[in-house]
Backbone as ProteinMPNN parsed JSONL, in Angstrom:
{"seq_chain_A": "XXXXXXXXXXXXXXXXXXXXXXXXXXXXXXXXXXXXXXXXXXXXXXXXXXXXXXXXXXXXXXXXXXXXXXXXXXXXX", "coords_chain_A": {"N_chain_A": [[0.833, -1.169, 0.0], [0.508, 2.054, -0.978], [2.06, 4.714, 0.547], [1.322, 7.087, 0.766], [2.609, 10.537, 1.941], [1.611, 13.43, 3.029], [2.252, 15.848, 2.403], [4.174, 18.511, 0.031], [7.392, 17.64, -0.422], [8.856, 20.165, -1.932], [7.435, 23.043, -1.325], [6.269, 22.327, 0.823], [3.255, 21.968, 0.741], [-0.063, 20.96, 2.086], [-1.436, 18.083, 0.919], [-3.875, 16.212, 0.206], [-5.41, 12.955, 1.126], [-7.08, 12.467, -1.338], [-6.772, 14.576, -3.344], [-5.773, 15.905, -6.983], [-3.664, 16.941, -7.238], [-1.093, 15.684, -6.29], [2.064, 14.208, -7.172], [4.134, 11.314, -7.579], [7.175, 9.533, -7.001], [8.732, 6.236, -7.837], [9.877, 5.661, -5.364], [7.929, 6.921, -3.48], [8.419, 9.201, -3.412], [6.906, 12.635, -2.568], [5.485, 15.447, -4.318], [3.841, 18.134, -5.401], [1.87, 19.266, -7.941], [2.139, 22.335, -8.855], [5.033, 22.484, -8.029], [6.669, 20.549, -9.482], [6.201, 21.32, -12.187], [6.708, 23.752, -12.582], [8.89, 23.894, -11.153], [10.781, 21.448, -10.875], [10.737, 20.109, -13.364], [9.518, 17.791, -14.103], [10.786, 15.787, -12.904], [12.134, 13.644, -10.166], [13.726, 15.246, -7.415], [15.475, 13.898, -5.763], [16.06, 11.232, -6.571], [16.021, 11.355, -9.311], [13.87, 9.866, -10.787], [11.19, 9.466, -12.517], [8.513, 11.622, -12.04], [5.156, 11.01, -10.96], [1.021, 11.429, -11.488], [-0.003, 10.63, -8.26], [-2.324, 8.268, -7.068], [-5.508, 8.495, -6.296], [-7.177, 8.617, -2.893], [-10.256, 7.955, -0.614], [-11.275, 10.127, 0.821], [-11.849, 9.894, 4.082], [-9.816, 7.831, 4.02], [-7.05, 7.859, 5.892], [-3.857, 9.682, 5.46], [-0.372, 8.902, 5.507], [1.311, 10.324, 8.306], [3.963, 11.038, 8.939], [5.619, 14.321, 7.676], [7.583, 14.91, 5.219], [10.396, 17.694, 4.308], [11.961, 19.048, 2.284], [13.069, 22.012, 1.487], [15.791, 22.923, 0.52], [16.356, 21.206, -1.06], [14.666, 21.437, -3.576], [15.404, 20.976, -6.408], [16.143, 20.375, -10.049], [18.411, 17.621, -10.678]], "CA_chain_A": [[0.0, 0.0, 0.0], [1.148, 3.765, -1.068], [2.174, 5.093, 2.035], [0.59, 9.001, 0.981], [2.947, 11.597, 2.169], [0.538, 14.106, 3.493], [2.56, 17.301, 1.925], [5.343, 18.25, -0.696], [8.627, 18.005, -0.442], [9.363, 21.079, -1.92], [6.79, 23.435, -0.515], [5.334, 21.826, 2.366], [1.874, 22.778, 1.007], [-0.769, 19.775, 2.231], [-1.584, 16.78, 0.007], [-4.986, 15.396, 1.25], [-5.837, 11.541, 0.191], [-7.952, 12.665, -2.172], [-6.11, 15.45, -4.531], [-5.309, 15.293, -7.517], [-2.318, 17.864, -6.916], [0.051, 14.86, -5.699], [2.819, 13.48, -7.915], [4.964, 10.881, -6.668], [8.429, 8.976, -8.062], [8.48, 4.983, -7.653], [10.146, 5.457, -3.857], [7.014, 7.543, -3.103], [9.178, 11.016, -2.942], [5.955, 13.414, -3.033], [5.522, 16.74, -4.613], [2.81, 18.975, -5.47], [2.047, 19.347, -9.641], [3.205, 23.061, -9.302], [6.394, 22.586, -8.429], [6.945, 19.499, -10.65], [5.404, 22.122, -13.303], [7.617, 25.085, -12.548], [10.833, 23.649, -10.417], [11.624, 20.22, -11.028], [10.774, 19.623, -14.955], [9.084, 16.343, -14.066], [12.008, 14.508, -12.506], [12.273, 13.422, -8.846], [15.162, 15.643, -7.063], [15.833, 12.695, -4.792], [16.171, 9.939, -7.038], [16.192, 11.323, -10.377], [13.25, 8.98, -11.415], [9.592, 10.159, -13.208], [6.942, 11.895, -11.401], [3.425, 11.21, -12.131], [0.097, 11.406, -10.268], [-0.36, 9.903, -7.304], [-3.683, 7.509, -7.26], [-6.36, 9.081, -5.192], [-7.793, 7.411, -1.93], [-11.161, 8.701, -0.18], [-10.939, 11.393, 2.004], [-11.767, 9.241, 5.044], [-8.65, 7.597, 4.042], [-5.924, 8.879, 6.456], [-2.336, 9.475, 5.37], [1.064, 9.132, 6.265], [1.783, 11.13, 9.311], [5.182, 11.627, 8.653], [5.861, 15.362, 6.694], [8.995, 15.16, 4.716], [10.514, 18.944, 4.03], [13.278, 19.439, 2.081], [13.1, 23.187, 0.341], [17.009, 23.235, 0.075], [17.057, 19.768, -2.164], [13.985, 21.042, -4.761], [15.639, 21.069, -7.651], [16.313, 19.127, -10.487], [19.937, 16.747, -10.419]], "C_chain_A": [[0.885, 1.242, 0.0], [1.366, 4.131, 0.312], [1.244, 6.891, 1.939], [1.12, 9.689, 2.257], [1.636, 12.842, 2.441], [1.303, 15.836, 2.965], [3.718, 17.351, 0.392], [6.305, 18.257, 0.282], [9.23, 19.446, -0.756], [8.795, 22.832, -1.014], [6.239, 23.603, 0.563], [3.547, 22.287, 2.255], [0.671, 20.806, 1.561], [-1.1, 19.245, 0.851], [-2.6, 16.059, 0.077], [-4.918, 13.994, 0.189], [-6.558, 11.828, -1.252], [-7.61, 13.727, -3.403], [-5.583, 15.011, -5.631], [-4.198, 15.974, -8.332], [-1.113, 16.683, -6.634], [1.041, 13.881, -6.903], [3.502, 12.688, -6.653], [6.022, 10.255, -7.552], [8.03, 7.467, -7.551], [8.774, 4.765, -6.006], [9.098, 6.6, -3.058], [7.632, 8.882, -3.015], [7.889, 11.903, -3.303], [6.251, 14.933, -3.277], [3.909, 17.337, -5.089], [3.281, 19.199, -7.23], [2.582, 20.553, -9.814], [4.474, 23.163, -9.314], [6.968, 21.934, -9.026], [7.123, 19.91, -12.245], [6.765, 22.653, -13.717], [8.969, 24.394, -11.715], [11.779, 22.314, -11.185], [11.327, 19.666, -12.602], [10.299, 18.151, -14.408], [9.709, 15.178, -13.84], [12.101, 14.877, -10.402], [13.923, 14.163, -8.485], [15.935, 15.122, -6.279], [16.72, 11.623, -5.992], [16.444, 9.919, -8.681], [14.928, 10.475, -11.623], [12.022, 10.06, -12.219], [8.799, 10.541, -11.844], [6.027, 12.086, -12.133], [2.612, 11.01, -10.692], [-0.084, 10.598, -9.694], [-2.246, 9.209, -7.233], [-4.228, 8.247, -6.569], [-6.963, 8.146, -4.097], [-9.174, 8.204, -1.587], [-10.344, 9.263, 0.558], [-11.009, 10.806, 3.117], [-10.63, 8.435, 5.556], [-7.479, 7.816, 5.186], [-4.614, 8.611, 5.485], [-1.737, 9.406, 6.263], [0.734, 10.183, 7.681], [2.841, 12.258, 9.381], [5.23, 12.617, 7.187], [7.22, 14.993, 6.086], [9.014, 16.635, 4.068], [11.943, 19.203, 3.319], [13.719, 20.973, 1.218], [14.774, 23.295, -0.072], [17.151, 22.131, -1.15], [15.697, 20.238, -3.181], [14.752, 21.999, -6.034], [16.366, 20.265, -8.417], [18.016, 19.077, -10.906], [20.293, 17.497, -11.76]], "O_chain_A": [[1.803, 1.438, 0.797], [0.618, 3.658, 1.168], [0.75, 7.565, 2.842], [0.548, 9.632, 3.346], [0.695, 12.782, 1.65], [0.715, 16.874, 3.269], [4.0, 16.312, -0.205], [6.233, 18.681, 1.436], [10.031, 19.927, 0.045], [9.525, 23.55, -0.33], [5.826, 24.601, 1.155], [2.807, 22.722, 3.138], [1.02, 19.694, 1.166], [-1.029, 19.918, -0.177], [-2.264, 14.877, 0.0], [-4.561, 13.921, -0.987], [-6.307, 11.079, -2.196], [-8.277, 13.61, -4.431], [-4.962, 13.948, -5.629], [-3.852, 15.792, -9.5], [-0.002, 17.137, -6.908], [0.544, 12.868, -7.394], [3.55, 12.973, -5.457], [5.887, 10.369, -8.77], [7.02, 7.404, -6.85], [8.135, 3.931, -5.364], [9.53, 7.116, -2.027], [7.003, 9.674, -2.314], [7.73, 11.946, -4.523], [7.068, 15.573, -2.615], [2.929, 16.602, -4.962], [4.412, 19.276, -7.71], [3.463, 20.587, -10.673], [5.126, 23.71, -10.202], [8.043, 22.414, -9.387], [7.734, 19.353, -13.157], [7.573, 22.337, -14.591], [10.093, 24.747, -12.071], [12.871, 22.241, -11.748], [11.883, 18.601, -12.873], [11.243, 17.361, -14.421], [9.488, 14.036, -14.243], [12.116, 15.899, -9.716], [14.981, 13.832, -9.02], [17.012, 15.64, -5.981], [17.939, 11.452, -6.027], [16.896, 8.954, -9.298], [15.021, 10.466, -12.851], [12.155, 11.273, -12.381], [8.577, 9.828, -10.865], [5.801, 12.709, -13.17], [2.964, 10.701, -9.554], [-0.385, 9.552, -10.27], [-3.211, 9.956, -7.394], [-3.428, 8.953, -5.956], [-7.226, 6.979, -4.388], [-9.319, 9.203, -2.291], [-9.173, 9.07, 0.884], [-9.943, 11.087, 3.665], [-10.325, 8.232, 6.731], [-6.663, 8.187, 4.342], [-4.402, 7.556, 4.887], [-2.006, 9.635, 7.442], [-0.374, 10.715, 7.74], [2.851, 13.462, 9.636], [5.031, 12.201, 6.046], [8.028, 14.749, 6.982], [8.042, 16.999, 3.405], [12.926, 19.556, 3.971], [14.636, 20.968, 0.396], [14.957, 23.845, -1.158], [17.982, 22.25, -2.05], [15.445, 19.239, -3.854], [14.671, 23.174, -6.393], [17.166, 19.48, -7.909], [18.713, 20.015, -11.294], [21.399, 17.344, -12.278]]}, "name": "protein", "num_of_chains": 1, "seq": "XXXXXXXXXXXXXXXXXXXXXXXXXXXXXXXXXXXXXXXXXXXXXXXXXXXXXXXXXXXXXXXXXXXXXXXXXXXXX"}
């Protein structure tokens, strides 16, 4: 099961289960579609891999817990 990051990485803006704002790379690294748009050209700044949209869950759903924040690492390798 997706684990759903509950924010970006680069922003820190929220991510709810249900958006369909959430990219992710194959090691789940999450981002938000604007900055994927405008920062990172559609490449994970972790891993280097693809970002694409994250599936949607219901809203009742919960996510992750754990925020990951990295504004110094968004940008692309």
């Amino acid at each position: 099961m997706l684990e759903l990051r509950p924010n970006c990485e680069c922003c820190d803006c929220d991510l709810p289960p249900d958006t369909s704002q959430a990219r992710i790379c194959s090691f789940e690294c999450t981002f938000c579609a604007t900055c994927v748009e405008q920062k990172l050209g559609g490449l994970c700044p972790n891993c280097g891999g693809e970002l694409l949209a994250r599936p949607r869950r219901p809203a009742n759903n919960p996510p992750s817990g754990a925020r990951v924040y990295k504004p110094e690492g968004c940008t692309v390798r």
